[in-house]
C-alpha positions as CSV (number, residue, x, y, z in Angstrom):
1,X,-12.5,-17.4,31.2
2,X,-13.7,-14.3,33.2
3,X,-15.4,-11.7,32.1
4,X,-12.6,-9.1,31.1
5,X,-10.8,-11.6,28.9
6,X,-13.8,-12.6,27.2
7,X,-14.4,-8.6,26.5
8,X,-10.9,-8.6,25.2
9,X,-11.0,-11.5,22.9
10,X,-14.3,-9.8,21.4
11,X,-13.1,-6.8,20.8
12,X,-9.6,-8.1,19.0
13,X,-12.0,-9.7,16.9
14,X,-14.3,-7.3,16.1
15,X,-11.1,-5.2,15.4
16,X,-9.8,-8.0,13.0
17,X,-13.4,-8.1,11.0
18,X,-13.5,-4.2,10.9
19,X,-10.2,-2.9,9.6
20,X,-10.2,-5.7,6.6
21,X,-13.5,-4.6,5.6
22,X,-11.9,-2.3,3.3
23,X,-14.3,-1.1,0.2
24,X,-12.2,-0.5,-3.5
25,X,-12.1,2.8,-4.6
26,X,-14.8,3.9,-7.1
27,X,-13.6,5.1,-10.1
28,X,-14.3,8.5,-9.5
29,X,-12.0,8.3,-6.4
30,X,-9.2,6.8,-8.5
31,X,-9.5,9.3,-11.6
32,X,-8.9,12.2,-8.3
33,X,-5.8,10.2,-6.7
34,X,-2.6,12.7,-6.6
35,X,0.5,11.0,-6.9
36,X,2.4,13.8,-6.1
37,X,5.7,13.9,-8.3
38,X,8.1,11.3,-9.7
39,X,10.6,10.5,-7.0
40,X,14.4,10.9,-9.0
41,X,15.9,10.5,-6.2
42,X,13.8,8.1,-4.4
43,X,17.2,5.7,-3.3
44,X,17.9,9.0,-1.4
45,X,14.6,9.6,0.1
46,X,14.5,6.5,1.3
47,X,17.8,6.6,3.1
48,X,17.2,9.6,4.7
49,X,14.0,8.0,6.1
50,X,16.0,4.5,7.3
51,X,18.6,7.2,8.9
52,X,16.3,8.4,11.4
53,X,14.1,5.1,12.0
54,X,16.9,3.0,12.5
55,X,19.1,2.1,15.6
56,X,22.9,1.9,13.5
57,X,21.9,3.8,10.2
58,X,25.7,3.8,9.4
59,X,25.2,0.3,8.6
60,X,22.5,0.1,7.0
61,X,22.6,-2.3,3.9
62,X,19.7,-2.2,1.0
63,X,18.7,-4.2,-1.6
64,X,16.8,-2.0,-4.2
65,X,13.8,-4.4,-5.9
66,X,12.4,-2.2,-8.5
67,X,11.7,1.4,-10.1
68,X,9.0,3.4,-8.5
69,X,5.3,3.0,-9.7
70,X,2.1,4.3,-8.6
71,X,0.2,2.9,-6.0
72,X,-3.0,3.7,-3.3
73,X,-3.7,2.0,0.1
74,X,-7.0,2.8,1.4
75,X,-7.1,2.4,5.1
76,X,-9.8,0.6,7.0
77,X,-12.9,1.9,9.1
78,X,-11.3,1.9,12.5
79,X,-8.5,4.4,10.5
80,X,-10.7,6.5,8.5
81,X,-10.9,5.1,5.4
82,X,-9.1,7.5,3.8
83,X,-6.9,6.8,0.8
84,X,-3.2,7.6,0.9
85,X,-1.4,7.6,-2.7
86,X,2.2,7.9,-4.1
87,X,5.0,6.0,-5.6
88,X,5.9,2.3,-3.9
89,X,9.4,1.6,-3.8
90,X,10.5,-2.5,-2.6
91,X,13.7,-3.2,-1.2
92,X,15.4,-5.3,1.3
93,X,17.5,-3.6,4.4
94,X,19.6,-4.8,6.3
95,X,21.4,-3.0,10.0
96,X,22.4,-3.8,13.0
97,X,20.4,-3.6,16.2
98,X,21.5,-1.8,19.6
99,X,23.3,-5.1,20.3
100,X,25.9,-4.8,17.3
101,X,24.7,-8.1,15.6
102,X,23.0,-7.7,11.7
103,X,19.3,-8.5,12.2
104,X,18.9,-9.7,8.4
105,X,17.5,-8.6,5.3
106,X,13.7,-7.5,5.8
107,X,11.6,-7.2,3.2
108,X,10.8,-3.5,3.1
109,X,7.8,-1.3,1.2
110,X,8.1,3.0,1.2
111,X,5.2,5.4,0.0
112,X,6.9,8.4,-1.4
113,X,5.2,11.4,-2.0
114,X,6.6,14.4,-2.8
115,X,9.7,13.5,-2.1
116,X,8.9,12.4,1.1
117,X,7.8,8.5,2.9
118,X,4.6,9.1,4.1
119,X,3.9,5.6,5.0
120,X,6.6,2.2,5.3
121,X,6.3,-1.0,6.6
122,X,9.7,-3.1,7.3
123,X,9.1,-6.6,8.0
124,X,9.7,-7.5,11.8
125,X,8.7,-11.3,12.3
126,X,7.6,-13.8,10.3
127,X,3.5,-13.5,10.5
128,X,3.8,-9.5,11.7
129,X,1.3,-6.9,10.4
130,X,4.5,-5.2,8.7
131,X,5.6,-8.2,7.4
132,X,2.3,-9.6,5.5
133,X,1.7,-5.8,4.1
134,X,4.6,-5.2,2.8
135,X,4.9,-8.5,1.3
136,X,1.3,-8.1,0.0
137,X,2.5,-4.2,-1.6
138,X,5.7,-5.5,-3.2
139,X,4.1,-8.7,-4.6
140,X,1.3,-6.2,-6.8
């Protein structure tokens, strides 16, 4: 292995160790966390956010998992560490790619706040960073 791979597998490592080092909250963070509003219309916000992200939004097809409840993600070093807050919604969406063809129902997790997603992640393959966070969000 030369000398440039072996930087590279060191620093995807170190990368790996440093962003799940992730410390709780203290209680005095959590007692400050803003929620921002309720989200009524949180089926809507979501949809408007799926209408620009994805390739046919016409066809996009969701499977609504639950109610909105609070919830906080506090990001790792290597992004801050700053904790974002709001109301998680679950579902599962479904819409066809730039070929036509239905790419299947991916598990999907939105952070509304305000009436607005301020963070998402839709499942993409099987062991993706998307995936394994949003199944982690919508199993809490």
């Amino acid at each position: 292995m030369n000398l440039s791979k072996k930087v590279a597998a060191v620093v995807v490592v170190l990368s790996g160790f440093l962003s799940g080092c992730v410390s709780p909250p203290t209680q005095e963070d959590l007692s400050k966390i803003d929620y921002g509003s309720y989200p009524n219309d949180y089926k809507k916000t979501v949809e408007r956010y799926l209408d620009m992200t994805l390739k046919d939004p016409g066809s996009k097809q969701i499977e609504w998992l639950r109610e909105p409840r609070t919830m906080w993600n506090k990001a790792g070093p290597m992004f801050g560490g700053g904790l974002t807050s709001g109301y998680a919604v679950c579902a599962y969406v479904n819409a066809r790619n730039s070929y036509g063809g239905y790419t299947g129902s991916k598990l999907s997790w939105f952070l509304i706040k305000n009436d607005r997603v301020i963070q998402a992640y839709i499942s993409t393959t099987r062991d993706s960073f998307e995936t394994m966070q949003a199944e982690r969000a919508c199993s809490m």
